[in-house]
N, C-alpha and C positions, 0 to 999 in steps of 0.2 A: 646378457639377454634376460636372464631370470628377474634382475630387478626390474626391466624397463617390462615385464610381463604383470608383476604385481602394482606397480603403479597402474598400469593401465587397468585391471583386474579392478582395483581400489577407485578409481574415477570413477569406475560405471558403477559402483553401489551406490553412488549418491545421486545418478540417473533421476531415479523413480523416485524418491524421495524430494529432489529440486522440483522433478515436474508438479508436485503433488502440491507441494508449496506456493509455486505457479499457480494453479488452478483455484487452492482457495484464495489467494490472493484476489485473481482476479471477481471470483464470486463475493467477498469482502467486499472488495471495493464498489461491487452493482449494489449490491444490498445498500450500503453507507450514501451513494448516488441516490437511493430510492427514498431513503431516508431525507437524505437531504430535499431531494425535490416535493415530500409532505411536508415538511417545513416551512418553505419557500413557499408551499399555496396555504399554510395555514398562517403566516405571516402577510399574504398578500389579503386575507379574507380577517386578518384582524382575529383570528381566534388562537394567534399561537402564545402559551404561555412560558416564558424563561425559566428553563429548570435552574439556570444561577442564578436566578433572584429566588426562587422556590428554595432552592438550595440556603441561600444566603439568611433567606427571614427565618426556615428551620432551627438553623445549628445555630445562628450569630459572628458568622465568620467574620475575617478583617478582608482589607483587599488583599493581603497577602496567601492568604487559605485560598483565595479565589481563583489565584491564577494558579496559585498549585491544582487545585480541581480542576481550571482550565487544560494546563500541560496535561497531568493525569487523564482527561476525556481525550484528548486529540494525541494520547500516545499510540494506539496503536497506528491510525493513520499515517503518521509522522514515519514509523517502520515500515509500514508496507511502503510508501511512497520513495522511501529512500533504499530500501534493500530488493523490492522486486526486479531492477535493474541487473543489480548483478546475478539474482540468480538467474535473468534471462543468461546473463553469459555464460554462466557456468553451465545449463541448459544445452546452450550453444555450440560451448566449446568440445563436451563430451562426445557428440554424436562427429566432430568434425575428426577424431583420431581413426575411426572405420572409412569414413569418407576419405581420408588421404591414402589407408592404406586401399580400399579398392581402388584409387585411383593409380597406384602403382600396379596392379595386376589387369589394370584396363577394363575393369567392370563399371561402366558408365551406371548399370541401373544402381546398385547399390552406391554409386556415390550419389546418385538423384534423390534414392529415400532418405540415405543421412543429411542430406543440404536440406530437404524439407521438413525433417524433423527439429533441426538447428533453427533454422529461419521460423519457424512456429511458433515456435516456444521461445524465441527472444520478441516475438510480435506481440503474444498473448501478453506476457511480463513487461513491457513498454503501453500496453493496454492499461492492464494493475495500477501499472505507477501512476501513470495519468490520471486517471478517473479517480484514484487514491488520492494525488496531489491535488485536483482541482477541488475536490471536498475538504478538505483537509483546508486550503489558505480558505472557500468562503466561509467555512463554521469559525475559522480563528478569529475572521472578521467580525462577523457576529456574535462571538462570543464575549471578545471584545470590546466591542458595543456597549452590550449587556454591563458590562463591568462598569465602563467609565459610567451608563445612566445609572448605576448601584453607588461609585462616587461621588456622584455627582449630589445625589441624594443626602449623603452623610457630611456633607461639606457644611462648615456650620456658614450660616447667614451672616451678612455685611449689613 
């Protein structure tokens, strides 16, 4: 009994610390959204300037430097998108070991508040990843873009 006491003792110290991870996640990813969407209307108004062409005339990069600065810009996204998932679950899973035990003593209200706590915080973290992922593939796009007419450019003439 004492071990399965410190595991469980051990799960729930990383509780608060998963949720918290959760949260800026999801607030990363509005920010990155909001971002995106100035972009999106200052390319629709013709006033957006390419920080990888900015980037590219600065330093003199090759195309190879370029997509390393591309991967390097679109890392964090790439991690939130792909890891706020699990820690919905681990989120998830945490609160579900109180919920099974009240449900052995027959205490319906506390298995109510842990299934809501669990179901939340996997909602919020599927939230993160989304909006994460959705910015995330159209900046690749455009960044992309960007790249090949910076090729394009360097391509010696026929």
């Amino acid at each position: 009994m004492a071990f399965e006491y410190w595991l469980y003792q051990l799960s729930h110290i990383f509780f608060i610390p998963v949720m918290a991870l959760i949260i800026l996640a999801l607030l990363y990813a509005f920010v990155c959204l909001g971002q995106l969407g100035f972009e999106a209307w200052q390319r629709k108004m013709g006033r957006y300037q390419s920080v990888l062409a900015l980037c590219h005339a600065e330093q003199a990069m090759s195309s190879d430097d370029l997509e390393l600065w591309i991967m390097k810009r679109l890392e964090w996204l790439r991690i939130t998108s792909r890891n706020t998932p699990m820690l919905g679950l681990i989120a998830t899973m945490i609160p579900m070991g109180p919920a099974l035990l009240a449900l052995t003593q027959q205490n319906t209200q506390a298995v109510g508040e842990n299934m809501v706590v669990a179901f939340s915080s996997v909602i919020i973290a599927l939230v993160g990843s989304c909006l994460s992922f959705l910015v995330l593939t159209i900046r690749r796009r455009w960044l992309l873009e960007e790249l090949r007419q910076i090729e394009k450019l360097q391509e010696p003439r026929t």
